[in-house]
N, C-alpha and C positions, 0 to 999 in steps of 0.2 A: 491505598485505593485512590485514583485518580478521579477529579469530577471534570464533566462536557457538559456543555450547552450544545447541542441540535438540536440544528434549525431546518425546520423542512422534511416532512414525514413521508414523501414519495419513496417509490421502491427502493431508492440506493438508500434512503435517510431510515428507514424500518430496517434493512439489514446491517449498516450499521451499528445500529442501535443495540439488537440484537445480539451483535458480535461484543460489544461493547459492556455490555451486561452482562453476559458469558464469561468474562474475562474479571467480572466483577469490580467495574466499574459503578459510580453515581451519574449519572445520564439525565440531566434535565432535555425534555423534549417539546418541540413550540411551532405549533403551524398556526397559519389562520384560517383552517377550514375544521369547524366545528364538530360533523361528523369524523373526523378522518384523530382528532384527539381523543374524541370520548370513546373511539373504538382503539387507544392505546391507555387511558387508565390502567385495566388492570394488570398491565405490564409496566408500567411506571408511575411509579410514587408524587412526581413532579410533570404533568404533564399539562401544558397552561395553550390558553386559546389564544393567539396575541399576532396583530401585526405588525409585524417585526423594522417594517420602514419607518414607524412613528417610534425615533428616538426615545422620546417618554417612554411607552414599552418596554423598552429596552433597559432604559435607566432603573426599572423597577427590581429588575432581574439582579441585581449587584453583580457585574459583570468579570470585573477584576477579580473575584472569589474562583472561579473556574479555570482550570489546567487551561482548558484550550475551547474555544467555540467552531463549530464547526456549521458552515454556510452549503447547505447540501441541496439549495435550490436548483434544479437543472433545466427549467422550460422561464423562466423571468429573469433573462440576464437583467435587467435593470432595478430590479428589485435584491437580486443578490449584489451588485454592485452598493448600492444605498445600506446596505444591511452591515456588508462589509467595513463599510468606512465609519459608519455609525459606530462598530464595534470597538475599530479602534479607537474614536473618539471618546469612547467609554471606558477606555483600560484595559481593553483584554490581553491578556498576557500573550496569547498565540492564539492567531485567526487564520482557518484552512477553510479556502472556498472551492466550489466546485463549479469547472467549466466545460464548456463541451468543443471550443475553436482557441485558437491561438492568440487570435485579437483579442478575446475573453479575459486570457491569461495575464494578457499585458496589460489592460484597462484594472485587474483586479489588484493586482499586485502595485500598481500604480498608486492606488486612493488606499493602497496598506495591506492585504492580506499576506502573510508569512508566509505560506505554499498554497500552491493551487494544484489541484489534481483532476486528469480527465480518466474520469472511472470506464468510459466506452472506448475511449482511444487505448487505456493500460490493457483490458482487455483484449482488443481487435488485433495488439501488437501482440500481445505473449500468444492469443491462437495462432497468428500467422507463422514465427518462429520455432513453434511445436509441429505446427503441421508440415514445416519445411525440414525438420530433424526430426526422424521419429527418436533419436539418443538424447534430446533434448525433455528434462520434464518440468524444467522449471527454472524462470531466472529473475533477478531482478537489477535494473539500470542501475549504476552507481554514477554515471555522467554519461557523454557523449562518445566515450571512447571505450570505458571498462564498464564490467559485468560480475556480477556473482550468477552461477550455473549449478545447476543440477541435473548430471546426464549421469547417463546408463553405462556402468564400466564398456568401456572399449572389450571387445572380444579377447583382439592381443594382446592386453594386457594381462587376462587372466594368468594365474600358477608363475609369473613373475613377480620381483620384489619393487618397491617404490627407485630404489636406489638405482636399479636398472635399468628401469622407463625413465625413471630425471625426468620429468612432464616440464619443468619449470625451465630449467635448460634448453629441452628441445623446442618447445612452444609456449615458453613464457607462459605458460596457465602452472598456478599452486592449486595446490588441492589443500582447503580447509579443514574438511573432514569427510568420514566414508560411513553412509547410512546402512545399515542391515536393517533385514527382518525385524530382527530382535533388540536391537543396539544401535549405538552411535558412537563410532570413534572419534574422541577429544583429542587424543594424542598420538599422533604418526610418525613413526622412525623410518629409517630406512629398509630395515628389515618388512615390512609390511608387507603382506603378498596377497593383491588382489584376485579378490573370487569372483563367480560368475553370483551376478547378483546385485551386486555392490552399487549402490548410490554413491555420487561422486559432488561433492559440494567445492568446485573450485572457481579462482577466483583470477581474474585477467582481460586482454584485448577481447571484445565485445566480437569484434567481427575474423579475429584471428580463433577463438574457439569455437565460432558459429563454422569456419570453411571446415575445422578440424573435426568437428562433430557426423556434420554431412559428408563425409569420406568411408563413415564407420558404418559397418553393418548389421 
């Protein structure tokens, strides 16, 4: 079991949270808006009323004890800026803050945070990329160049074996593994012969399997 510090209980900081406890995490959680904690008591065990830019606060939390803190302010860049660097000045092992602009990003990581994430910008990208492939269900950046994908077998591929489409040959995309209904295949030979249905978790050029996805029908 992994423990967090969240900071900041607005709607990205509640789901979260949520997710996090689900997963069965220890989730300490900290705004400084009185109602907005005592209506998460009875969801968490550790839920304190604190403003988080007066270092002291912070100091009280033993800060080093926690996996990771996570800075989920999204309307006070400068309050998350302050939060962030306090953190680090306090030990934390690993500080993920959230931004909503680029300058954001670079000012954060600046004064110390370890990642920064834009939870509306990750969004707005994976809609528009879904919407632009309907073969597309799912992916996520690995850098600027490559991708991990989840699309919808190719048609043509169907009642053929792996060995015969060669996907990695022809178009540099591997295929990790293939989701069914019911299952998940770990281990792919060449014999393998793709069905209609099949979830395709493959991995490669970001923009080489985006042309190849939108070609499909």
């Amino acid at each position: 079991m992994k423990s967090f510090l969240l900071i900041g209980m607005g709607k990205f900081g509640r789901l979260l949270g949520e997710k996090m406890l689900a997963m069965g995490d220890e989730v300490a959680v900290v705004d400084k808006n009185e109602d907005v904690v005592n209506s998460l008591t009875s969801r968490y065990s550790n839920a304190l009323i604190a403003n988080c830019m007066n270092i002291d606060n912070l100091r009280k939390m033993d800060i080093p004890s926690f996996d990771a803190c996570i800075v989920a302010i999204g309307d006070e860049f400068q309050s998350s800026l302050e939060i962030t660097s306090n953190l680090k000045d306090l030990g934390a092992q690993r500080v993920i803050s959230r931004a909503t602009t680029e300058i954001q990003r670079k000012f954060l990581l600046r004064v110390g945070a370890d990642e920064v994430i834009y939870p509306d910008n990750d969004i707005a990208e994976k809609l528009a990329v879904r919407l632009n492939s309907s073969n597309v269900i799912n992916y996520i950046d690995l850098d600027t160049q490559y991708s991990i994908f989840e699309i919808a077998c190719p048609a043509k591929w169907v009642k053929k074996k792996l060995i015969d489409v060669n996907p990695r040959k022809r178009l540099g995309m591997n295929i990790l593994t293939v989701k069914k209904s019911s299952e998940v295949i770990n281990s792919l030979d060449g014999d393998y012969v793709f069905e209609a249905g099949d979830q395709l978790v493959v991995f490669g050029n970001t923009e080489k399997i985006l042309a190849f996805t939108n070609k499909q029908k």
